[in-house]
Every structure is written in C-alpha cells, then in structure tokens.
C-alpha positions as CSV (number, residue, x, y, z in Angstrom):
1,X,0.0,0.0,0.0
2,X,1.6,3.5,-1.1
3,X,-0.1,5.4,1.7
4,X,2.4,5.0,4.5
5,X,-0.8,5.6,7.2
6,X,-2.9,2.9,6.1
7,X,0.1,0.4,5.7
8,X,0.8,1.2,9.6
9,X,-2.9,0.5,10.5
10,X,-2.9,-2.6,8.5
11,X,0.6,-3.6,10.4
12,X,-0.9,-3.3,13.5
13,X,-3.7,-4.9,12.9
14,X,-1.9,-7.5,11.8
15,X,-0.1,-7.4,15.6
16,X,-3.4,-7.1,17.3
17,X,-4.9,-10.3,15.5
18,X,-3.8,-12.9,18.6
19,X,-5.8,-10.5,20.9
20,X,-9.2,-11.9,19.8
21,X,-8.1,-15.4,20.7
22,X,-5.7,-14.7,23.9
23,X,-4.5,-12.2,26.6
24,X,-2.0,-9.3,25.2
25,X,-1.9,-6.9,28.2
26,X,-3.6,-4.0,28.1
27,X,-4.7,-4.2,24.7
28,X,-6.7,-7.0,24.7
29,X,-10.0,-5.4,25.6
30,X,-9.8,-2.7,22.9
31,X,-8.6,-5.3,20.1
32,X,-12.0,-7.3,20.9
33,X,-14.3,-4.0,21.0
34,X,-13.2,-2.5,17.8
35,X,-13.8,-5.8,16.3
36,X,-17.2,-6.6,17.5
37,X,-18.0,-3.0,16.4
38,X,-16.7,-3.4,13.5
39,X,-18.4,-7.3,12.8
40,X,-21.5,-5.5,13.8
41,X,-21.2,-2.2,11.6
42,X,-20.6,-4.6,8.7
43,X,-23.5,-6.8,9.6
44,X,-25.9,-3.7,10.1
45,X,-24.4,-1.8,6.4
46,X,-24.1,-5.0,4.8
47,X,-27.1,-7.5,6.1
48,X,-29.8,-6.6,8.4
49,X,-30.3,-2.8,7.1
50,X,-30.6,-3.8,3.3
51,X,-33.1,-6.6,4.2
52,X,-35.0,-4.6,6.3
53,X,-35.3,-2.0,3.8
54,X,-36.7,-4.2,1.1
55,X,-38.9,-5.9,2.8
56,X,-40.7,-2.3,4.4
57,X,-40.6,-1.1,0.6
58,X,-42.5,-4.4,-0.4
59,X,-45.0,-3.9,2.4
60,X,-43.8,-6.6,4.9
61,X,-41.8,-6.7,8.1
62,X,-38.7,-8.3,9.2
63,X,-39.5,-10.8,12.2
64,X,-36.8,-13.0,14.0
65,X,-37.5,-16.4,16.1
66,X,-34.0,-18.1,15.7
67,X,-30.9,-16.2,16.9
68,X,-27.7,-18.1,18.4
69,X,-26.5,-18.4,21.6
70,X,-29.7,-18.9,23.4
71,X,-30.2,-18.9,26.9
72,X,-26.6,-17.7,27.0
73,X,-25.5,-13.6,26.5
74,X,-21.4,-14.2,25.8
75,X,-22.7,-17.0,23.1
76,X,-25.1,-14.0,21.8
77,X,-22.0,-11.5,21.9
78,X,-19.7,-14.1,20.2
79,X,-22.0,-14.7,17.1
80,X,-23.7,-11.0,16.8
81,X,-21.5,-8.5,18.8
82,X,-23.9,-6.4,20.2
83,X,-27.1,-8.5,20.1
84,X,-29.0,-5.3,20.8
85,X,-27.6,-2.9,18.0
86,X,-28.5,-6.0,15.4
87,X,-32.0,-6.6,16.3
88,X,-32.6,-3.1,16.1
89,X,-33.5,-3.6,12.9
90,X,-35.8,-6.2,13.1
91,X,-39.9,-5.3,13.5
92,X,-40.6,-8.1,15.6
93,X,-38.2,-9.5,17.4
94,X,-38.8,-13.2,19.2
95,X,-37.0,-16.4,20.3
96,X,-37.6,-20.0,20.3
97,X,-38.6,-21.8,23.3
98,X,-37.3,-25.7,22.6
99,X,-36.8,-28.7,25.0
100,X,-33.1,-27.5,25.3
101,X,-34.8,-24.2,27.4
102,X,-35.9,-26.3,30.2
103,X,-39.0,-24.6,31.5
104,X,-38.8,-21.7,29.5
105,X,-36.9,-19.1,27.4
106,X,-36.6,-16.9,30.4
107,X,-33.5,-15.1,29.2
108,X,-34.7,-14.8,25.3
109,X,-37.8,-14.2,26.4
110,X,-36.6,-10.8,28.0
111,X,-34.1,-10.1,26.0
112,X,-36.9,-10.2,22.8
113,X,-39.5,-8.1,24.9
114,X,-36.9,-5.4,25.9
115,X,-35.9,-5.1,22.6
116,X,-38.8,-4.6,21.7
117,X,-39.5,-1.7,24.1
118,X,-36.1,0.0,23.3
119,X,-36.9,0.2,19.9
120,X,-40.8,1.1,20.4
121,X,-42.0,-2.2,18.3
122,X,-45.2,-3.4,19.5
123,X,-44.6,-7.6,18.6
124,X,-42.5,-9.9,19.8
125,X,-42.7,-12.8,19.1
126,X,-42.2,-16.7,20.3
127,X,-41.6,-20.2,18.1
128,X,-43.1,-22.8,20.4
129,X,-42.0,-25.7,21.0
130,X,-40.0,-27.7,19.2
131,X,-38.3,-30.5,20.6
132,X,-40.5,-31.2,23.8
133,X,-41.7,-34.6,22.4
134,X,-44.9,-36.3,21.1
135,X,-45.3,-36.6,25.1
136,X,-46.3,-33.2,25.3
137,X,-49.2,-32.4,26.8
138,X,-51.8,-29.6,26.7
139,X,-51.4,-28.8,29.8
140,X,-47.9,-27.6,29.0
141,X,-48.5,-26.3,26.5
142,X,-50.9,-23.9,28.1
143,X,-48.6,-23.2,31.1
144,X,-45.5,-22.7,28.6
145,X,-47.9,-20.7,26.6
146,X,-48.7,-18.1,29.6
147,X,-45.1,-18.2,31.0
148,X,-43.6,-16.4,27.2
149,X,-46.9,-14.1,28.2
150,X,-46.0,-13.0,31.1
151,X,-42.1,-12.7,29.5
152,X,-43.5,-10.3,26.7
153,X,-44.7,-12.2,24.3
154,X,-47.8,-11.2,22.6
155,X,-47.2,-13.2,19.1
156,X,-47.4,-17.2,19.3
157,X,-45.9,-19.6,16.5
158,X,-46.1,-23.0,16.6
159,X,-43.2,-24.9,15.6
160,X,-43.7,-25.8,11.9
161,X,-45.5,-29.2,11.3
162,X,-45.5,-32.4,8.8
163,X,-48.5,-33.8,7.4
164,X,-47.1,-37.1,7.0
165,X,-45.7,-39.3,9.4
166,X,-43.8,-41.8,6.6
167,X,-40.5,-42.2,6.8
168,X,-39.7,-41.0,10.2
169,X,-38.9,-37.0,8.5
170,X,-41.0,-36.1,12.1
171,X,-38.1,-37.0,14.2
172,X,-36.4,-33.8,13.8
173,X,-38.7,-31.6,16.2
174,X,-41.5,-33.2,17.5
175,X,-44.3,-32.9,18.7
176,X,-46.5,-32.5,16.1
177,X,-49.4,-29.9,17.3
178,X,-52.4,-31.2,14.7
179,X,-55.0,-33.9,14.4
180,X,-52.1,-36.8,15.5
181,X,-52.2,-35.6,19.1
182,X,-55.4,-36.5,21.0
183,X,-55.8,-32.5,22.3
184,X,-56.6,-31.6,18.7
185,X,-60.3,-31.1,19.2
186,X,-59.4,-28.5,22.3
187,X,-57.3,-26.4,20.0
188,X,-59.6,-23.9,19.0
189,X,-60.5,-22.9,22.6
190,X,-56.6,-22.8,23.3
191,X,-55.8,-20.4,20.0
192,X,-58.8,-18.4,21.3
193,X,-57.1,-18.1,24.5
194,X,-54.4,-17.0,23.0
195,X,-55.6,-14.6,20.7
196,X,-57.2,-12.6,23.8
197,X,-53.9,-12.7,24.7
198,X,-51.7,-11.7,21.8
C-alpha cells in the first residue's frame, strides 16, 4: 500500500490479531471491542439494514424467532457482537422456546421483549416448542404458553408441522401440534385463548 498511514494501521492490525483469541496486556479489551463494532457495523451496512429495507418497501416486516447463543449472553455477543444494536433492525423480534430451554426461554424471552421496548416495536414474538416430544401435553402447553406471556410475548408460532408421518422425517422436532395428538379437538378454545392474549 503506497499510503504510509494505512500500511501502519494494517501492520498493527496484523499485531493485534492474537488479541481476539488470547490475553496481550492492556490491549486485549480494545482489540476485541473494535472488532465486535466493527463485525457488527458490517453486519448492520451490509445484512440486516438492506433486508430490512426491502422488505418495508415491499409492504412486509422483518421478524426474528431463531438467533444463536440462546439462553446464553457471551454466546449472543460471540456470534452477533452487540445482540441489541442488530436486532434493532428487526420489527418483531422473538426467540424460540425448545426442549433445550428447560421450563422456559426466560433469558430470550426478556431479551426479545426489551428489545422490543427499546426500539418502540409493539410484537414480539415466540416459536413454540419444538423438541419437547410427542409426550407433550396440553397442559404444557398452556402453562408454557402463559409463561412467554408474562415474558413479553404477545405473538405465538407454533413450531412448523408435517402432514405425513412416513419415513420418520418427524423426528427432527416433534411434537407435532395437529389432528395426531389426541388434544386436537381443544385447540380452537386454546388459540382463542391466546388470541385474547396476543
């Protein structure tokens, strides 16, 4: 590079890259911010802001129910940087809740809802509940349903669902939550339920 400045800024870089990974000194914590600003400057310029835009000019909005590192805020910072600068940009933010969460996606859960409110969006949303087996009852899924309430949830989506059986291609994320489970005929009082509460 000709420009003796940016030939300096690209050797040090180039001395600052093992500060991402281990301890320098005093360095270390600077290294890591600037690159996590810059990851999520790229991502915004780059990813989330152009998406956004096209789908507001098209008349949608952008919704999110998957991000990584759930139930865990260093996993969020290590995939996204600053988890709450990216979903800035999404109109309805959300979270699954899955077997892995246990009794609940307490931490998304509150993370989606005050993101929400920090960025005056009135959704937020929830993908229910994959993984908790063909054992699930609907009594769980009423109380799970009420616990992402309370959290700030006020948009319910089930986990997508197979119409076939064959072949075992519902192993993935059951349970399935149509006419195979034997609750099927109480469904419409429970999505009335929760349309009162959405």
């Amino acid at each position: 590079c000709p420009d003796r400045t940016a030939r300096c800024a690209m050797l040090r870089a180039i001395v600052d890259l093992p500060a991402l990974f281990v301890d320098v000194g005093d360095r270390t914590d600077k290294v890591r911010c600037d690159y996590y600003d810059t990851m999520v400057a790229m991502l915004e310029s780059n990813f989330y802001q152009p998406i956004a835009h096209w789908l507001h000019d098209h008349g949608m909005q952008q919704a999110t129910i998957a991000t990584w590192g759930r139930e865990d805020l260093l996993g969020q910072v290590q995939n996204y940087g600053d988890f709450f600068r990216m979903m800035r940009h999404f109109d309805i933010p959300g979270n699954e809740d899955s077997v892995a969460s246990g009794e609940g996606a307490f931490i998304d859960g509150k993370l989606s809802s005050s993101i929400a409110h920090l960025n005056g969006r009135p959704r937020v949303a929830v993908c229910a509940y994959w993984g908790t087996g063909w054992g699930f009852t609907q009594q769980e899924n009423i109380a799970r349903t009420n616990v992402n309430y309370a959290l700030g949830t006020n948009l319910l989506n089930t986990h997508g669902v197979m119409y076939s059986l064959m072949g075992g291609r519902n192993e993935f994320v059951p349970p399935e939550v149509h006419f195979y489970q034997p609750y099927w005929q109480t469904w419409r009082t429970h999505y009335d339920s929760v349309t009162r509460l959405s």
